[in-house]
N, C-alpha and C positions, 0 to 999 in steps of 0.2 A: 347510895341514892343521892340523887342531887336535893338540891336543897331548896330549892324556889319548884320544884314539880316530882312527888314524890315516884309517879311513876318512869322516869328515867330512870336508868341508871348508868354507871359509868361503863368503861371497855374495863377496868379492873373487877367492876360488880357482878357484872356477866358470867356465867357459867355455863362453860358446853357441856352441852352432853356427846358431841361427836368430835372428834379430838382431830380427825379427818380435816383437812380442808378442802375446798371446795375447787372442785377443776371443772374450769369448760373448756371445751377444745372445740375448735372453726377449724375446718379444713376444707380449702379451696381447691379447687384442679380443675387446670385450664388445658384445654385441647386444643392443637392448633393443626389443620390441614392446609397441605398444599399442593397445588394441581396444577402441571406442568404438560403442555401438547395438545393436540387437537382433539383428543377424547376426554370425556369428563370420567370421573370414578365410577366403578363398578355401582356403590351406591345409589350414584345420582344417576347412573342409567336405569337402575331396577326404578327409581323411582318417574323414570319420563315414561318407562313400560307402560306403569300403572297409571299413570295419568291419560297420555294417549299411547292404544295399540299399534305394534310395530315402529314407534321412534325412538329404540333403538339400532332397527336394524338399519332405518333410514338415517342415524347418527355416522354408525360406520360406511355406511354409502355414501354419503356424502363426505367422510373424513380419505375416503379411497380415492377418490374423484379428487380432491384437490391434493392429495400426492401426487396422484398422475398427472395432473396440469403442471405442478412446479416442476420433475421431473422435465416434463415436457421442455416448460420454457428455457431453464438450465441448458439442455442439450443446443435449443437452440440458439443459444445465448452464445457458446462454447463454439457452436460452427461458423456465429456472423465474426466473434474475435479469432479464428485461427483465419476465415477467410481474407480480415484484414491484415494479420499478421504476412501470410500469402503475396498480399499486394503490394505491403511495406517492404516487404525481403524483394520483391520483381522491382521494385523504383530505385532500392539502393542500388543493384546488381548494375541496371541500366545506367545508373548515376557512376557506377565502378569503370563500365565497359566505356562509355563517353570520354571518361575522364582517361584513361588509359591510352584509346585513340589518339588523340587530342598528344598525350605525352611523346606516341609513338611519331605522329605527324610531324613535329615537335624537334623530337630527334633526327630525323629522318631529314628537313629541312637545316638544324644545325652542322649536321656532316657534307652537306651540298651546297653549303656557303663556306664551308672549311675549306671543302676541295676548289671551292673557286678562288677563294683569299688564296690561300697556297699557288694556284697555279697564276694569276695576275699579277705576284710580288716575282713569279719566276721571270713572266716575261716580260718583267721592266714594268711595270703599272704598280709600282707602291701604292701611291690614295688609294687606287681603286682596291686595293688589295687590302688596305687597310682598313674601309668602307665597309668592305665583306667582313674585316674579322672583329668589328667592331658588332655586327651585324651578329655573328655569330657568341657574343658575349649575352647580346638581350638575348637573344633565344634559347640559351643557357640558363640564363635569370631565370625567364620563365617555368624551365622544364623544371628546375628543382632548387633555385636559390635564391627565390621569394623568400619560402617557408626559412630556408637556412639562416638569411638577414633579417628574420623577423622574432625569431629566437635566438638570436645573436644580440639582437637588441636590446632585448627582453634580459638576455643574462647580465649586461654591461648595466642598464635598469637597476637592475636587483644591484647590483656588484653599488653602482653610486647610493642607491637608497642604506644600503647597512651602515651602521653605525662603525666607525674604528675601534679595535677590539686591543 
């Protein structure tokens, strides 16, 4: 017993009668749903049932309709890109057949300045003959050694830009 208040007593004074100790137990459980697409859970429909008659059928009627809309749009979506795709492929093709003329012209003009060069140096007209075949060099440039001297250039470029190894 303590000393200043006889009815205390201490944790040594004490006497159990139940040797047992003492368990509580909390136990929590947490639920968690989740709900994914344009229909809700079975639940939550039974529950719009009862609330108002027939919305759920008008749920799925309306979940029908706007699949068939995006369906919809999709398709059309699908016809306006291949029909551009269509017109991109006709401008190149045109942009090919242009550009080919143009090369064939091209050619066609450098061998009938050739045959002229050639035949003026025969009959004594060197300048003029040489006029032609100078003539026939740009039109050569032209038809394909732009591109040649411009990737030539590019490599000679590179070739000064590296470092000595």
């Amino acid at each position: 017993m303590s000393k200043n208040n006889p009815a205390v007593k201490t944790v040594d004074e004490v006497k159990v009668d139940n040797p047992k100790p003492l368990q509580s137990s909390v136990q929590m459980q947490m639920v968690q749903q989740t709900q994914s697409g344009p229909l809700p859970s079975s639940s939550e429909f039974a529950n719009y049932e009862v609330t108002v008659a027939g919305a759920g059928e008008r749920i799925l009627a309306m979940a029908e309709k706007e699949q068939a809309h995006r369906i919809e749009t999709e398709k059309e979506e699908l016809v306006l890109m291949k029909r551009q795709i269509d017109e991109n492929v006709k401008i190149e093709h045109r942009k090919l057949d242009h550009a080919n003329k143009g090369m064939n012209y091209a050619f066609i003009t450098m061998l009938a300045l050739l045959a002229s060069a050639v035949y003026l140096v025969k009959e004594g007209h060197e300048i003029y003959g040489a006029m032609a075949g100078i003539s026939v060099a740009v039109v050569a440039y032209f038809i394909g050694g732009k591109d040649y001297l411009i990737k030539d250039k590019s490599k000679k470029e590179d070739k000064q830009d590296a470092p000595d190894a």
